[in-house]
N, C-alpha and C positions, 0 to 999 in steps of 0.2 A: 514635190512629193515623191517619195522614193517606190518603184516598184516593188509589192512583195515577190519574194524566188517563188519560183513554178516550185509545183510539189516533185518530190525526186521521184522518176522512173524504177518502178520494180517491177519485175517480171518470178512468176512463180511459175517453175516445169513443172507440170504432173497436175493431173483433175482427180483423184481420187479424194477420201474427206478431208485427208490431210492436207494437200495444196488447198482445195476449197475455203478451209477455214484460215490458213495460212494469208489466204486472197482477202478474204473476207475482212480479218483485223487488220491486215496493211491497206485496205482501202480505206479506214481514219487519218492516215497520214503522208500516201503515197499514191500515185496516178499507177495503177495495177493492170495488167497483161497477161493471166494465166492462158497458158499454153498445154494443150492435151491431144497426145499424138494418136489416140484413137476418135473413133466416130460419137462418142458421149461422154457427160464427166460423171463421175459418181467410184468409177475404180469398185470394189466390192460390195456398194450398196447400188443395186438395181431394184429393178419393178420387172417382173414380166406378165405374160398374158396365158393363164388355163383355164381354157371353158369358159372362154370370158369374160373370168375373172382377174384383176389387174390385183398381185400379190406382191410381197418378196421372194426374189429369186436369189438374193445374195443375202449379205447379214441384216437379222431381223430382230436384235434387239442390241441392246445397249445396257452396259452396269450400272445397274441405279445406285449402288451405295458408293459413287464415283460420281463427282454432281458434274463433270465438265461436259457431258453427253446430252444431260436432260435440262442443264443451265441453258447450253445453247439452241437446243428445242423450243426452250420457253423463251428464250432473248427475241425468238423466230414470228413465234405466236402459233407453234403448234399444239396441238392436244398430244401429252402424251400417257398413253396408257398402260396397263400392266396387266400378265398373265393372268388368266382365268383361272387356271389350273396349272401348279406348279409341281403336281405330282409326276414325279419320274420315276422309272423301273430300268432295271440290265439282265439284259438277256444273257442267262449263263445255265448250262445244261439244260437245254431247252425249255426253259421256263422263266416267265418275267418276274423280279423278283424285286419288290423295293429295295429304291436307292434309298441307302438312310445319310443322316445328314455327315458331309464329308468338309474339310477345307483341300478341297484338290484330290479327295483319295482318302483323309488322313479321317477314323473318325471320329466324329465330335460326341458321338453315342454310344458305349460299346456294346452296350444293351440292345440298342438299335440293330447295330451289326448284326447283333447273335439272332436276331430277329428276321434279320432277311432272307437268313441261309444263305449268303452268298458265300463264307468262306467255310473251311472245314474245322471239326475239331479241334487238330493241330493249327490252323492260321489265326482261330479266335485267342486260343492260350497264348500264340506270339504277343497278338497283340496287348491282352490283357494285363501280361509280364511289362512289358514294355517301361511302364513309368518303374519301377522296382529294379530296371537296371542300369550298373555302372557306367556309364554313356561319358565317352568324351566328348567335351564341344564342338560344333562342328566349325575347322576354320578352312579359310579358302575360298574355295567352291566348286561343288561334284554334282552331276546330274540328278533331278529330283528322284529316279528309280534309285539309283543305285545308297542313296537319303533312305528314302521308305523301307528297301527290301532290308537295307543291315540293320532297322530297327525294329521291323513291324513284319517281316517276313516280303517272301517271293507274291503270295497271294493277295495280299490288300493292292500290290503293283501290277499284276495281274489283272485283277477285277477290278479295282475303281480306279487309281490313277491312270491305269493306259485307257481305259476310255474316256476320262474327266481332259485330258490333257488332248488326246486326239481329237476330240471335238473343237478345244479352243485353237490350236496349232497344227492339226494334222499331223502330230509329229510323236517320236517315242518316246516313254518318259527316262528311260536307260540314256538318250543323248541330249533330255535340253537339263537348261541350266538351272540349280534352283533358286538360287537370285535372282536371277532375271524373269523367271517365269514364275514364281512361287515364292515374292522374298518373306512372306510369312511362316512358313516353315524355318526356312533357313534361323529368321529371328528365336525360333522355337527349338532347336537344334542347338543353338547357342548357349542358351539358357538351360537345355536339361532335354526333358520325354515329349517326344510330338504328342501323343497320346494327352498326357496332362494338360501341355500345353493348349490344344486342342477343345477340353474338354473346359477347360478355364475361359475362354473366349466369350465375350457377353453375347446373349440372344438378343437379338433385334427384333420389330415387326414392319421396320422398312422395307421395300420388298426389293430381290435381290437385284430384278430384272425390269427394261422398262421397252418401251416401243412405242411407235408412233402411229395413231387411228390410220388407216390408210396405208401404213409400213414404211419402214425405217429407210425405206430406196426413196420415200420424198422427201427425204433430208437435203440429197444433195441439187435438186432441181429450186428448191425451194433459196437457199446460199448463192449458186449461178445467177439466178432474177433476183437478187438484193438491188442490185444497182450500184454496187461499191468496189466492181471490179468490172473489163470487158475479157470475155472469155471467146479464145480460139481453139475449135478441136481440129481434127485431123492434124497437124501441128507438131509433129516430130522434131523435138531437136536434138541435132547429132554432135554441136561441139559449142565449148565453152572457152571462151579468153580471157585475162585481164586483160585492162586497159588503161592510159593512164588517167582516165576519167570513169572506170566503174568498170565492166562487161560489155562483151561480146557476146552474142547465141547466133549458133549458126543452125536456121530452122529450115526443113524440106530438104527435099531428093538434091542430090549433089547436079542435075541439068537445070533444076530450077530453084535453087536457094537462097534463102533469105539472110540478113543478117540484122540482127537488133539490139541496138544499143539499151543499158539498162546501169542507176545508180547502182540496186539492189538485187540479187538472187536468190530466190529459196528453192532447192532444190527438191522438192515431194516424191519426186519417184523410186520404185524399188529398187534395192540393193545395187542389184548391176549396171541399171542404166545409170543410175549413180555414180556409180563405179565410175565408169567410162567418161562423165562428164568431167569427171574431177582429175582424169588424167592428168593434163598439165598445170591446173592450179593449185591440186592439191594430193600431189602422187602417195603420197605415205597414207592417207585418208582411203584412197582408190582402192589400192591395193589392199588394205584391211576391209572394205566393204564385200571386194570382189572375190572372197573368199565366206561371206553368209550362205547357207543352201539354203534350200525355200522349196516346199512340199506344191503340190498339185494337186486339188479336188474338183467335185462335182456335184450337184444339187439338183436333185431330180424331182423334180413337182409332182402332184397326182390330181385328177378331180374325180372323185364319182359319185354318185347318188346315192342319198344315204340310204335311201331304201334297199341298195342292194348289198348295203352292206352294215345291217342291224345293230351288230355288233361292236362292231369300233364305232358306230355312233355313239354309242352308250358308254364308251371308255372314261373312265373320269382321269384318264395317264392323260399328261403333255406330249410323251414321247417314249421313250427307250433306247439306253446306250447300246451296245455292244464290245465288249472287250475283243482285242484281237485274238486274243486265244482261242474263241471260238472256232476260226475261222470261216469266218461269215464275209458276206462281200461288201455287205453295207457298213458303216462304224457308227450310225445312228438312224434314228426316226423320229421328225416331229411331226406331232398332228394337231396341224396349224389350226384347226377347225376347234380343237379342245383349249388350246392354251391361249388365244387371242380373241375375245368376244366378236370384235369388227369383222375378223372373218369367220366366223361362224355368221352373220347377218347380212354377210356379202354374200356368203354360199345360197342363203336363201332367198335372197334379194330378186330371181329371176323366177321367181315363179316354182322351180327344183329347187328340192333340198342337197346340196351338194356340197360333199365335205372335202376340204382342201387340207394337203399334207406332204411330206417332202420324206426323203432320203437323203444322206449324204454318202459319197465313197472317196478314197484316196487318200493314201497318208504318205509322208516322207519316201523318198527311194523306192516306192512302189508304184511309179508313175506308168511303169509298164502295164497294171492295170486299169490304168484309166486309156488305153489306147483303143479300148473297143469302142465299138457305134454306138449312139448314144439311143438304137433299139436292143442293144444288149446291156448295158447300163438302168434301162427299164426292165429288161426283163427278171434281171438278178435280184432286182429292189424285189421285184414280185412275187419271185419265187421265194426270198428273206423273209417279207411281209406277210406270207402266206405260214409259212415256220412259226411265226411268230407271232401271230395276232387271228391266223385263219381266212385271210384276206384272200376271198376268191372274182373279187367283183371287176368283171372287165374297167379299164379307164373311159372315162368320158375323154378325158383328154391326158396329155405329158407336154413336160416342159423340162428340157434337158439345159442346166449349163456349167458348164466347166469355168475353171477358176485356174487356169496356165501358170503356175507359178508364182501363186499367190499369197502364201503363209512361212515367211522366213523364220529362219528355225533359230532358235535361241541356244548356240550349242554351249558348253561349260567353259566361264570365260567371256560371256557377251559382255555384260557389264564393262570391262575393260579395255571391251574392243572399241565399245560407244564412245569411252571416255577417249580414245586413242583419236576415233575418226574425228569428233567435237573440237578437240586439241588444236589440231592441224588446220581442221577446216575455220576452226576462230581464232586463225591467225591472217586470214585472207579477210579485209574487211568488208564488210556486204555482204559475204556471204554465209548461208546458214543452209542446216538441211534435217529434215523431218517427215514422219511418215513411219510405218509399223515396223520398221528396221531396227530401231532403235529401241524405245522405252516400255511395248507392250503393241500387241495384235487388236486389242477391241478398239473401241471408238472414243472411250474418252482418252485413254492413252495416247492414240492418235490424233486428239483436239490436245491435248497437253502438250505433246509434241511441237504442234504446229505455233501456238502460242510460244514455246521457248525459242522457235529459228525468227517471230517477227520481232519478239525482245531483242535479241541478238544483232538484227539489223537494223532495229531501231533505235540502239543504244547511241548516246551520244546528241542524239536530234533533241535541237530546245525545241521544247512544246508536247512532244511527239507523247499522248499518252492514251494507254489501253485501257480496255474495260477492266475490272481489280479480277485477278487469279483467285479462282473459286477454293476454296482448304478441301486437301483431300487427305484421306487416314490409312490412304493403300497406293 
């Protein structure tokens, strides 16, 4: 009787959800190895601890009308749930003022608009004009501001898309790309008036946004204990080889380093350590990675008692933008306590009523402001929140954290760049590489992702088969 072959060795760099999930579907077909050069996996989905309370510190929800996020939730056995409160406001001349319904900025109401008072006079007649004019197609691809302002004016880019865009990327809407970050516009551009375009889009009652009871940081603790990968942290690897039997990783400090052999490699990590691995195997890929910026932010927690602070308890808002124009230090607030039941019954769970809520700050190329301590990063939120809502109530407690280079920017042109690096690197066999670099910043994009690099290295294996690719319409 013939021995069946051992399952082939893959190794996936990087614990963020991208390798995780990457680990996860090659554990049906391969003896799996993720490797995570920091002290926990998870990469932008955390859990921290305020007043404790054990919440989201890092990304806290996930796009529901994008099923590969809440497919995998549920493949899990988790409960997933949805905002409480999906009303949102922007803080523009001192006053919260509803967001009405936008794609990115663009809006889907203009009734709406005129309603909010967020633009003037002159910026509502742009937009009004708007479908009534002579519009070339739009071909190529120019960043989604400089899309909006030549059609819709300076101010809709202003007020809604630089803060709709800042929050998802940190980034400005004058440099990312509108395919890549907004390919529905673009398709709307093509065809004729964003406006129209816009305003034509069917309504839904699905809901936009989904999370998980507990928060969206036990995603990734929950993937690690499957059982269908073994996971190493601390685990840095600095160099990658072919071989004439598969890979080389050269892991730890160069006094004491490892070396591991592997059939298969999926690369998960951000842009530059990417970069860098790919040096010798796939130099023309490297080189195009090692040229992505990537934005810097911060996510500041709050707790306090609602009693001492009557008033935002009673806020029926999720949160509020802020456009940069303001010049404000924060670029948004959610209050975590309105928009997610569970924590609102966490808050209360001890006995105090305590409402839990965040800030964010830091965009693209202003990383010089995120260098201050993170009691002056409290205290900006406070003095913001105090502007803005009337927030005078000392903290029970704060939870600072920063997010080092975490949000790669889409500039005009990604597209292209993806398909350049994909190229190169699916010519080197084994290897595949995924994670928010590429196809989109949220979480199902980045399970989408990670699913395309296990195909890729799975291609060719008899037997070798995945769970079916869920349809998506975005």
């Amino acid at each position: 009787m013939s021995t069946p072959d051992p399952r082939p060795r893959a190794v996936v760099v990087g614990g963020g959800i991208g390798g995780l999930v990457a680990a996860y579907l090659l554990g049906e077909t391969h003896d799996v190895l993720l490797l995570e050069g920091s002290a926990q996996v998870g990469g932008k989905l955390r859990l921290g601890e305020v007043a404790g309370l054990t919440v989201d510190v890092g990304a806290e929800a996930v796009l529901n009308r994008r099923p590969e996020g809440v497919a995998l939730a549920r493949e899990l056995g988790l409960d997933v749930v949805h905002p409480a409160s999906t009303a949102t406001a922007v803080w523009s001349r001192g006053e919260l003022r509803p967001m009405p319904r936008t794609l990115m900025g663009v809006p889907l109401d203009v009734d709406a608009l005129e309603a909010s008072g967020l633009v003037s006079e002159a910026g509502l007649a742009a937009v009004r004009a708007e479908p009534g004019l002579d519009l070339a197609p739009l071909t190529g691809d120019v960043s989604v501001g400089d899309l909006v302002a030549a059609r819709l004016g300076d101010e809709v880019v202003d007020l809604l898309v630089e803060p709709l865009l800042g929050g998802v990327y940190a980034g400005h809407a004058r440099l990312l790309s509108v395919r890549a970050t907004v390919p529905q516009l673009a398709a709307m551009a093509e065809r004729g008036s964003l406006v129209a375009g816009a305003a034509a889009l069917p309504t839904s009652d699905v809901p936009v946004f989904a999370s998980l009871a507990g928060g969206m940081g036990r995603l990734p603790g929950v993937l690690a204990a499957s059982g269908r990968f073994e996971v190493r942290t601390g685990a840095t690897v600095r160099g990658l080889r072919r071989t004439a039997a598969g890979f080389e990783l050269v892991v730890g400090p160069t006094p004491s380093e490892e070396l591991l052999t592997a059939d298969a490699v999926v690369l998960a990590t951000p842009a530059a350590p990417t970069s860098r691995l790919l040096t010798d195997v796939a130099p023309l890929a490297s080189a195009e990675l090692a040229g992505i910026e990537h934005a810097s932010s911060a996510v500041v927690t709050f707790a306090v008692r609602a009693a001492d602070a009557p008033d935002l308890a009673a806020t029926p808002l999720s949160g509020f933008l802020v456009p940069p124009v303001e010049g404000r230090r924060i670029k948004a607030s959610t209050f975590s306590f309105s928009k997610w039941a569970w924590v609102r019954e966490l808050g209360r769970s001890g006995g105090d009523d305590v409402l839990v809520f965040r800030t964010s700050l830091g965009r693209h190329r202003e990383e010089a402001s995120l260098q201050a301590s993170d009691e002056e990063l409290v205290a900006w939120s406070l003095a913001d929140l105090a502007d803005a809502v009337g927030l005078t109530a000392t903290p029970l407690d704060t939870h600072v954290q920063r997010w080092g280079g975490g949000l790669p920017q889409y500039a005009v042109g990604h597209l292209d760049l993806v398909e350049r690096v994909r190229h190169e690197v699916g010519t080197v066999p084994g290897l595949a590489v995924c994670g928010a670099a590429y196809d989109g910043v949220g979480i199902p994009a980045v399970i989408a992702s990670a699913r395309r690099a296990v195909e890729r290295v799975s291609a060719g294996r008899s037997g070798a088969q995945l769970p079916p690719r869920p349809s998506s319409n975005s």
